[in-house]
Every structure is written in structure tokens, then in C-alpha cells.
C-alpha positions in Angstrom: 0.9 -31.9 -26.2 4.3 -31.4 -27.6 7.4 -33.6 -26.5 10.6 -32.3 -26.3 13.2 -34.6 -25.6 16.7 -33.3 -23.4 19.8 -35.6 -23.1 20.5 -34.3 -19.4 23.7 -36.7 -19.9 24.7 -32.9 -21.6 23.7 -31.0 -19.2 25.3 -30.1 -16.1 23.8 -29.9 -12.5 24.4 -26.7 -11.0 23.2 -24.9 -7.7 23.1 -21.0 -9.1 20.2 -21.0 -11.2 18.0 -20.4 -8.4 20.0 -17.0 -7.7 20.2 -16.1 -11.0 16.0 -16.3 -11.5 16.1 -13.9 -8.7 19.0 -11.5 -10.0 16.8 -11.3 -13.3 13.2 -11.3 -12.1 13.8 -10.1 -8.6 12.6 -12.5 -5.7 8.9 -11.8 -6.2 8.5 -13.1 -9.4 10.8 -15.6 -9.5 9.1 -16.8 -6.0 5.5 -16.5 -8.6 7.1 -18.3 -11.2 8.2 -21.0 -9.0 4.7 -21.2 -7.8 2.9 -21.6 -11.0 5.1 -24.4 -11.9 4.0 -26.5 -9.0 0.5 -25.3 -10.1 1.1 -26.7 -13.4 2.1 -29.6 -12.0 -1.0 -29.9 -10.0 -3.6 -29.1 -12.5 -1.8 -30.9 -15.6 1.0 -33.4 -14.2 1.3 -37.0 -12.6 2.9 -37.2 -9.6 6.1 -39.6 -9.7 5.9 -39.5 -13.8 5.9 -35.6 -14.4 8.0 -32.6 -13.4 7.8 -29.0 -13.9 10.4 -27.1 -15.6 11.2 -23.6 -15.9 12.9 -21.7 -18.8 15.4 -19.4 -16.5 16.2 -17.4 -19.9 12.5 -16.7 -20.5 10.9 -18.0 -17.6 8.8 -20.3 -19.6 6.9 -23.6 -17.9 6.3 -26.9 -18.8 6.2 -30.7 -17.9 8.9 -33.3 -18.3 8.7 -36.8 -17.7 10.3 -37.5 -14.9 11.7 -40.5 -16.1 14.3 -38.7 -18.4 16.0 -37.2 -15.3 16.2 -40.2 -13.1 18.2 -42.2 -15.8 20.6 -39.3 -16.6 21.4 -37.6 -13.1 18.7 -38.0 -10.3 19.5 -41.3 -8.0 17.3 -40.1 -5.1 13.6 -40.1 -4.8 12.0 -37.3 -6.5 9.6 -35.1 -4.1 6.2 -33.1 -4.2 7.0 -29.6 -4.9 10.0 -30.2 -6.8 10.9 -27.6 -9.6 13.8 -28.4 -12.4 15.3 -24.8 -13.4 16.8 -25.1 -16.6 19.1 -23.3 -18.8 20.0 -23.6 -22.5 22.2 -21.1 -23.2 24.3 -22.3 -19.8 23.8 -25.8 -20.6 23.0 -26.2 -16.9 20.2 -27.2 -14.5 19.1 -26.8 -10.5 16.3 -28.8 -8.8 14.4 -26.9 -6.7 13.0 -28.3 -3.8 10.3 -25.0 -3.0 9.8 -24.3 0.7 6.2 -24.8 2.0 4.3 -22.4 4.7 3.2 -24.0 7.3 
């Protein structure tokens, strides 16, 4: 497995990404893409050490450490189900906190 390293201390925390994967993939797919990354997370992460991400520019997947968040922006308990949308050409990000059924 690859590591990529982000300095998030660069990066700036934004609530329109979440909009903005739905402008561009329309609500369905983003809604899917969401979805896969929590499956990701499921079949390939470690809760409280792993996170997904998701490329908003390509819509790419993958797994951070969560660690690399926490010491540059997150102060609050991470949760299950939690997506980071990320992107580079907007040096931004959004966490997503994705809705369950019940």
C-alpha cells in the first residue's frame, strides 16, 4: 500500500464540498460514492486509526490515517461512518458525517 502524506495545516476546512460532489455527480452517485468509501473503510480500514477519503475532482477513494487529521484540524472524537472529502485544486476539505437508515 502506498502512503501519501497531506499537511492539513495547508488545507482549509470547508462545508461546500459535499454540494459540490453532488452539483458534479448528481446526488445518486455522489450518495454511491459516499457509500463505497465507508465500504472501504469496512473491508480495508481500522476503526479509530483509518479514514476514508474521497477525491471530489475525480471521485477517487482511499484510506488515511487518522492520526494526520487529529493533529492538524480535528479536536473532537472521530465517528463511524465518517467520510473526509477532499480537494486539491481548492486546497479545501469537508468531513462528512453520512446519514444512516434506520
Amino acid at each position: 500500500m502506498k502512503s501519501i502524506q497531506f499537511e492539513f495545516s495547508k488545507y482549509k476546512s470547508v462545508n461546500s464540498l459535499w454540494s459540490e460532489l453532488i452539483e458534479h455527480y448528481g446526488f445518486e452517485r455522489a450518495q454511491k460514492i459516499v457509500s463505497q468509501a465507508i465500504d472501504l473503510q469496512k473491508m480495508n480500514g481500522n476503526k479509530n486509526v483509518t479514514i476514508p477519503i474521497i477525491f471530489s475532482g475525480t471521485g477517487g477513494l482511499a484510506l488515511i490515517p487518522i492520526q494526520s487529521l487529529k493533529e492538524e484540524t480535528l479536536k473532537s472524537n472521530t465517528k463511524d461512518n465518517q467520510v473526509l472529502i477532499f480537494n486539491l485544486k481548492k486546497k479545501s476539505f469537508q468531513i462528512l458525517n453520512e446519514a444512516k437508515n434506520t
